[in-house]
N, C-alpha and C positions, 0 to 999 in steps of 0.2 A: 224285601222284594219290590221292582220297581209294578209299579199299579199306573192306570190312565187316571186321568183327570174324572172322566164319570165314573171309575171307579175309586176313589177317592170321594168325591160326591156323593156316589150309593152308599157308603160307610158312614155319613155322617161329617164329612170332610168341613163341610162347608158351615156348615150349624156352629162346629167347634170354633172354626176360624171366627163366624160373629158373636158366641160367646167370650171366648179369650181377647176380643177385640174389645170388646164391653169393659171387660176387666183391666184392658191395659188405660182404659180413657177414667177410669178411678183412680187407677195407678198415678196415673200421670195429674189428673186433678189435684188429687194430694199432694205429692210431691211437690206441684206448682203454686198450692197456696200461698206460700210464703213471699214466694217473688210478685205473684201479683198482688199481696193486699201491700206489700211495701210500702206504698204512703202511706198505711194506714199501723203500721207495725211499727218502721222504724225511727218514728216521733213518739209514739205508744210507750216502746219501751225504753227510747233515748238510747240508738244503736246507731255508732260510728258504720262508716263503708264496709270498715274493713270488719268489722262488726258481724256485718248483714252477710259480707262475701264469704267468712267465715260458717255461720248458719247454711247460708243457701249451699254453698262450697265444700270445705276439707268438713266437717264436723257430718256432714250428712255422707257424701261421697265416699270418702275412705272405708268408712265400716258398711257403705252401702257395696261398695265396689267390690272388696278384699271378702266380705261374706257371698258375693254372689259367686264369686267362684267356688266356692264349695257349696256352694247351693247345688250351682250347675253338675260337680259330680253328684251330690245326692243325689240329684233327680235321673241321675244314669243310673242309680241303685235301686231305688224305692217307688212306690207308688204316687206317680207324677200331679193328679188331680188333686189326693191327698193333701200333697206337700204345698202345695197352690193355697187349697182352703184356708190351711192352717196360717201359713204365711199373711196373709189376708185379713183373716179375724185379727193379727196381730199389728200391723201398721195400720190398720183402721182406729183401733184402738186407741190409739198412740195418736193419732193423728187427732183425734178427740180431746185427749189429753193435753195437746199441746195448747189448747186454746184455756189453758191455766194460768199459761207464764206470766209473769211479772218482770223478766230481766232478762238479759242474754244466757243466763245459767240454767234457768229453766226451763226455755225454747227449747237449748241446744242438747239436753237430756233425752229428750224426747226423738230428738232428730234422730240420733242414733241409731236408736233402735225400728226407727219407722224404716230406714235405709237397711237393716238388716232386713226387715219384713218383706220389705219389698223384690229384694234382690232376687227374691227364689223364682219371682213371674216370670219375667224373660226367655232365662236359660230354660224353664219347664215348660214354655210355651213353644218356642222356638223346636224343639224336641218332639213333642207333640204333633206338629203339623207336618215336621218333615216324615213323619210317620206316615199323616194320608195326604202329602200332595205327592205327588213324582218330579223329578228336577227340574224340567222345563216348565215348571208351574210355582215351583218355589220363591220367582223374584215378586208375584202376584200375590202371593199367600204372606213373606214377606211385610212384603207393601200394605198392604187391605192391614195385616196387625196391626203396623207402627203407625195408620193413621189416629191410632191411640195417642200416639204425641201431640199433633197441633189440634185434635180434637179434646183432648186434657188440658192443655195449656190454655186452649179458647177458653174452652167451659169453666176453666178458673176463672179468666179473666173477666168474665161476662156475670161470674157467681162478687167478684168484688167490685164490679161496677154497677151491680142491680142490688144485690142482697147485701153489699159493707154498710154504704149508708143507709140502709132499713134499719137492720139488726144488728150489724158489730161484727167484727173479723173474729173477733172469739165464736160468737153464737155460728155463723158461717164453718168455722173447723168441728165445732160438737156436730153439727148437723150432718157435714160429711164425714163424718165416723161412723155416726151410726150406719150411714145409707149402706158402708162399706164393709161391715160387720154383719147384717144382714146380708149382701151379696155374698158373702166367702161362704154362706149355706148350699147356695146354687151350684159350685161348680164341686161339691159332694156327690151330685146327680151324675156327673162323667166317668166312663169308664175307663178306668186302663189300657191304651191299644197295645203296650209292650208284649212282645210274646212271652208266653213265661219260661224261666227256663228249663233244660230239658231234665229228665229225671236223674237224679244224681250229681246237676250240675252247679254248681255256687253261680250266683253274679260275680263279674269282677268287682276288686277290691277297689276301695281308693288308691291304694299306692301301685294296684295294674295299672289304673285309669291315668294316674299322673306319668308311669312311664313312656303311657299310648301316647298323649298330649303332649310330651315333653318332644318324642322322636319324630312328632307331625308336626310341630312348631319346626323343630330344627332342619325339617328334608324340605320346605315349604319356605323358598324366599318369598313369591308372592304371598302368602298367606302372609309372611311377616310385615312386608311395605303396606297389602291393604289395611291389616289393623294399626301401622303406622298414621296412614292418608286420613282413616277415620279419627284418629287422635287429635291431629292437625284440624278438623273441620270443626272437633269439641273446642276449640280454642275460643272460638266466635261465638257459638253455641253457651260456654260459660259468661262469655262478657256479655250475652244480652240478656243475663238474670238482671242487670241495670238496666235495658229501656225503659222499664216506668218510671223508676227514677230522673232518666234521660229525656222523658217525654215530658214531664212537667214543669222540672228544674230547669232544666235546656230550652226546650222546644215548649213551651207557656199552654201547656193544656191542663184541662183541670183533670181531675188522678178518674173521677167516676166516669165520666164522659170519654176518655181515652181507653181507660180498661174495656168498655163497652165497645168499641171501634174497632180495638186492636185482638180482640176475643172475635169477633166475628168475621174479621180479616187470616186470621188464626185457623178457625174452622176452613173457612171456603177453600181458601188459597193453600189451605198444608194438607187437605182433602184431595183437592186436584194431584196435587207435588206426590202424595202417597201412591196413587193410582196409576199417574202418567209411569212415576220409575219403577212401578214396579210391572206394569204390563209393557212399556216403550221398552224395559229394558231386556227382557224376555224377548221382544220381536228383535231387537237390536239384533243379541245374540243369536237367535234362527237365520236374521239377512246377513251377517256381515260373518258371522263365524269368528267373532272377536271374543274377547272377555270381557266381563263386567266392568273390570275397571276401568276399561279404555271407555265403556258407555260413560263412566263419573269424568273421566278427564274433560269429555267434549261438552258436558252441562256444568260442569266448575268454567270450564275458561269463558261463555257462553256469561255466564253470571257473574264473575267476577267485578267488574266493573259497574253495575250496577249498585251490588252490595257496599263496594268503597265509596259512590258518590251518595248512597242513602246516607251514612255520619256529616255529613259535610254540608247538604243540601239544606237550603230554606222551606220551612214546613208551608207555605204559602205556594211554593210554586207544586205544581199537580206532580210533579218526577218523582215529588217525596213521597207520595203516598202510592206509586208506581211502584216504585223500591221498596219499602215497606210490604207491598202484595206478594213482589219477587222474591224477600227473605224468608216469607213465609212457604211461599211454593219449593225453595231447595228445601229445608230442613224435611218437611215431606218426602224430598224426591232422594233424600240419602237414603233410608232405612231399607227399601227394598233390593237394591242394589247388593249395598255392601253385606247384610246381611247375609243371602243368598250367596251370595261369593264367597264367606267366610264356610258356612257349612257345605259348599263344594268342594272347599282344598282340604277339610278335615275326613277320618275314619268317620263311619258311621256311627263308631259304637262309643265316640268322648262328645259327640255334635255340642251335648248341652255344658260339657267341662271347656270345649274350644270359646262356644260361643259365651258363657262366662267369664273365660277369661280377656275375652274382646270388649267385652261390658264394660268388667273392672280398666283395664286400657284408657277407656275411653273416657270412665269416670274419674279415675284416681290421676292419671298422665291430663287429660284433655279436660274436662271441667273442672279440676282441680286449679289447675295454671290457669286457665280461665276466667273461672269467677275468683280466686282468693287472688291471683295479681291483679286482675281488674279491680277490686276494692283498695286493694293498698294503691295500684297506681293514678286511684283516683280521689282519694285521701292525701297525695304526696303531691297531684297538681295542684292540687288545693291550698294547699299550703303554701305551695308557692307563687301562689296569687293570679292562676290559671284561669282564667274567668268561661271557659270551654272543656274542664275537663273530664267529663263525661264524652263529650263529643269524640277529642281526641284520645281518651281509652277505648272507646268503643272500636276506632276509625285501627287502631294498634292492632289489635289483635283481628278484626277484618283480615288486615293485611298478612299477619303470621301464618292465619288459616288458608292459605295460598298454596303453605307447602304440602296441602294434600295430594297438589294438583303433578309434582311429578312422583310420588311417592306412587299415585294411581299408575301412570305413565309408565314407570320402573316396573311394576306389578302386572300388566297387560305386557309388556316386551318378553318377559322373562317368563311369564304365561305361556307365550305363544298364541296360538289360535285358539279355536274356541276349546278351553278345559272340558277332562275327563269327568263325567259329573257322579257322585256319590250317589249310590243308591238309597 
């Protein structure tokens, strides 16, 4: 049933949202350890590019990806907070654990199953919220979550530029395990808003749920091109699990002092980006009666050029660390947007099976190709005696992440005006 915003609020709307909010900035902490202790790892354990892109890349992503979509329908089955906690104690775990390894074998065990762990937050999040916001509130509710990204990614960056050289990238992963092991108690405390079902009546099945999802993928060209466009923006998004690498090797900064910069650049500026797309985008849509996607066309084309001349730029002139603010401000300003968009062109009753499998899309298709060719093709310039080849991987897949920009475009036409919104 569609509810107003203060009533969504009077329910507890809002509390939930900075809970799950909290949770995703753990999520994402973990997750990101790896690429920000990078200088500290991939001398540690004598890891090739392709090595590291491998770890950061297909070895986490894949089983992170391909398990979130069945997360996602569980969490249309079963008790959503539950499934969160548990999920939670377990890549926290893991993520502990990883701070054992001795080799790339032992990393990448671990990985594994921290990306299954992980998987289930999103889609059970996402599900959750569209529960007590009402549509026109969703690109904000959105937004406000996914500022778990550049709030995670900071807080890594900032945890291995203050706490590596104290205490060790090892002592750093035990620490946030445990912190994260103990949080998965908290979200025990939440209740189920799911209504329950009526008497007499089963939940649907998995193989209902796949059919629902199968016939709303197939009637739904836009829903297809925007999980397309967001594919396309992972491309960029995979190749910058190398800017620390790219920052030191390349661009002559020392690895603690840069984590520190680029962590707090990270916070501010993917803070803003979170907030602006998801509240600008929402007004967008009330003034113009367009769709979301045409709000991402007109902030891709808007950015684009910036983001190509950040790879190419002298870290000396001020543009570079311009650019550097503004790539953090888009990655913020995707999440709210496309998100919201995606659970507008789906049923109500697959949100969290659509939106999983828009995850996995995004991670197995888009940082998959992103970080594991990024590694190899920057292992291959290498070799052939590229003296810039970080810069120009980096500067590649900038450019390939373009083609979100008519996929968006394709997606808003074939839209129409402003979409029918899910209740």
């Amino acid at each position: 049933m569609t509810q107003s915003a203060g009533d969504a609020g009077a329910r507890g709307g809002y509390g939930l949202l900075v809970l799950l909010t909290l949770m995703n900035v753990i999520n994402f902490v973990d997750r990101q350890l790896l690429a920000s202790f990078s200088n500290f790892i991939v001398p540690d354990l004598g890891l090739t590019n392709t090595e590291f892109g491998l770890l950061t890349g297909l070895v986490f992503i894949v089983f992170y990806a391909v398990a979130g979509f069945f997360m996602g329908a569980l969490a249309d089955m079963v008790n959503r907070p539950r499934l969160i906690a548990i999920a939670m104690f377990a890549w926290s775990a893991l993520t502990a654990a990883s701070g054992l390894a001795k080799n790339f074998v032992s990393l990448a065990i671990p990985r594994v199953f921290i990306g299954i762990g992980e998987s289930a937050l999103t889609p059970t999040s996402m599900s959750l919220l569209a529960d007590r916001f009402p549509p026109e509130r969703r690109g904000f509710a959105s937004g406000f979550y996914y500022m778990g990204v550049p709030v995670g990614v900071g807080v890594s960056l900032l945890i291995a530029g203050f706490l590596g050289p104290a205490i060790g990238w090892r002592n750093c992963f035990f620490l946030l395990g445990a912190i994260g092991v103990l949080f998965s108690l908290v979200v025990l405390q939440v209740k189920e808003t799911r209504p329950p079902a009526a008497h007499g009546v089963e939940r649907p099945k998995f193989g209902e749920l796949l059919k629902v999802f199968v016939a709303a993928l197939k009637a739904s060209p836009p829903l297809q091109l925007t999980i397309a466009a967001g594919v396309a923006i992972h491309f960029l998004l995979g190749a910058a699990t190398f800017d620390q690498l790219w920052l030191v090797r390349e661009r002559g900064f020392e690895k603690a002092e840069i984590a520190i910069i680029t962590g707090l650049i990270s916070v501010f500026a993917g803070v803003a980006g979170n907030l602006f797309g998801g509240i600008a985008c929402d007004r967008f849509v009330a003034a113009t009666g367009q769709s979301r996607p045409m709000f991402m066309v007109w902030v891709l084309l808007a950015l684009l050029p910036i983001n190509l001349t950040y790879r190419l730029i002298d870290p000396q002139n001020a543009i570079f660390w311009l650019c550097l603010v503004v790539g953090s401000f888009q990655l913020g300003v995707f999440y709210g947007p496309t998100f919201s968009a995606v659970q507008e062109l789906c049923p109500p009753q697959v949100r969290s099976t659509v939106v999983a499998f828009y995850i996995m899309s995004l991670n197995v298709v888009g940082l998959g190709i992103g970080i594991t060719g990024s590694g190899i093709m920057v292992d291959v310039l290498t070799a052939q005696g590229n003296t810039h080849p970080y810069s120009w991987t980096l500067f590649t897949f900038t450019a390939l992440s373009a083609l979100s920009i008519p996929c968006y475009f394709a997606a808003a036409k074939l839209s129409g005006r402003r979409p029918a919104l899910a209740g």
